[in-house]
N, C-alpha and C positions, 0 to 999 in steps of 0.2 A: 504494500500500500504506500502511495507517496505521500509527501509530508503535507498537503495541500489538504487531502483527503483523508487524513489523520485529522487533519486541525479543524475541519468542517465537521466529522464526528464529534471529536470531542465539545466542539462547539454547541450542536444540537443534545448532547448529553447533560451539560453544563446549565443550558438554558433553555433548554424543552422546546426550542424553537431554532428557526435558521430563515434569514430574510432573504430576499433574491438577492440582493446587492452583496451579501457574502459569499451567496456561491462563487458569483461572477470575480471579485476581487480575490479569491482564491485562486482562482486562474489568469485572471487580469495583472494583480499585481499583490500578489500575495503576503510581500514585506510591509504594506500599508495598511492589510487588514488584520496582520499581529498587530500592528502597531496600535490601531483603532480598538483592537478589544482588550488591551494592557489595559487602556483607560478605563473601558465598559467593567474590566473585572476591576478595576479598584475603587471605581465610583458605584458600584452596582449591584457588581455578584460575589465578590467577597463580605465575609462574615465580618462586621464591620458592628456599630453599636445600633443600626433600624434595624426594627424586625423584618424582613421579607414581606409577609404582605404589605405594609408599610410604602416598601419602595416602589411595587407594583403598586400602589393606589396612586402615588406621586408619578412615576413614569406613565400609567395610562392620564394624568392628568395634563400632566407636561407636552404627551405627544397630541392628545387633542388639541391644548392652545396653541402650538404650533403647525396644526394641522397637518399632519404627518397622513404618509398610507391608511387607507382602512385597512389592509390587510399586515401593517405597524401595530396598530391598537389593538387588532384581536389579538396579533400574538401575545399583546401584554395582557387582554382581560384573561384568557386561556391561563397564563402560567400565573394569574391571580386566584381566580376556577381553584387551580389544581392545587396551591396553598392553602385552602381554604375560604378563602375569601367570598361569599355569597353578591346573586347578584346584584343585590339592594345595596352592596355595600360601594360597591363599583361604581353602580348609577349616582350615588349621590355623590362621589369623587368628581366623576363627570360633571356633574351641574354645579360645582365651583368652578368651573370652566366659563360659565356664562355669563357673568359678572365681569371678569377679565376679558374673556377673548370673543366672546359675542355668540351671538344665534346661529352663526354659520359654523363658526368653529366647535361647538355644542353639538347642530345637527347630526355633523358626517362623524363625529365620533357616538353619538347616539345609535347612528345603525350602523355600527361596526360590533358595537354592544347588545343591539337586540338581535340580530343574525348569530352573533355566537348565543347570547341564553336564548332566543329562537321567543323572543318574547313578541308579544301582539296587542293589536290595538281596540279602539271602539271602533266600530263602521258605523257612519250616521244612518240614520234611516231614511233621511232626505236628499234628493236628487243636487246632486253639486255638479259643478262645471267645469271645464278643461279637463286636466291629465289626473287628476283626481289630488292633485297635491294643494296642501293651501298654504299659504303664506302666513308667516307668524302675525 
């Protein structure tokens, strides 16, 4: 196994997850993506004085205000999930987002959060117009 493919293992071991942009910089330029998760593991995933779910409530909060991938934030709700963390506890992470970073940045991290707990809504009873989405 080469060391590229070692280090994306390990990677996915470490943090239950693997984004596309590490695959690729594993092949791409592989000295830049040690470099990039020295930092992730000492800001992140080393045993440090936060408890873990802690930093996942912080990091899915952080990548919503910055509007990051939805498929960014599910990895974070997921390895939140799998900590423990329920999804009521998630959601309310989320919605100090809204104060800070707005309606938009709230939304798309909203349903990155309800496609992974697969949570759903009210449907009005009444005839609405356009694409079915409404505006805040």
């Amino acid at each position: 196994m080469d060391e590229a493919q070692q280090f994306i293992d390990e990677m996915a071991a470490k943090r239950g997850y693997v984004l596309p942009y590490h695959k690729m910089m594993a092949k791409h330029d592989f000295a830049v993506l040690k470099a990039a998760n020295n930092l992730v593991n000492a800001a992140y995933l080393d045993k440090r004085t936060l408890d873990p779910k802690v930093k996942e409530l912080l990091f899915v909060t952080s990548l919503a205000s910055m509007r990051a991938t939805k498929g960014h934030i599910q990895a974070h709700i997921r390895v939140g999930l799998d900590l423990g963390l329920t999804p009521q506890e998630i959601l309310e992470a989320l919605e100090i987002v809204l104060p800070e970073a707005g309606v938009v940045a709230f939304q798309s991290a909203f349903e990155a959060w309800a496609e992974v707990v697969g949570a759903e809504g009210v449907e009005p009873t009444i005839k609405v117009h356009g694409s079915g989405e409404k505006s805040a």
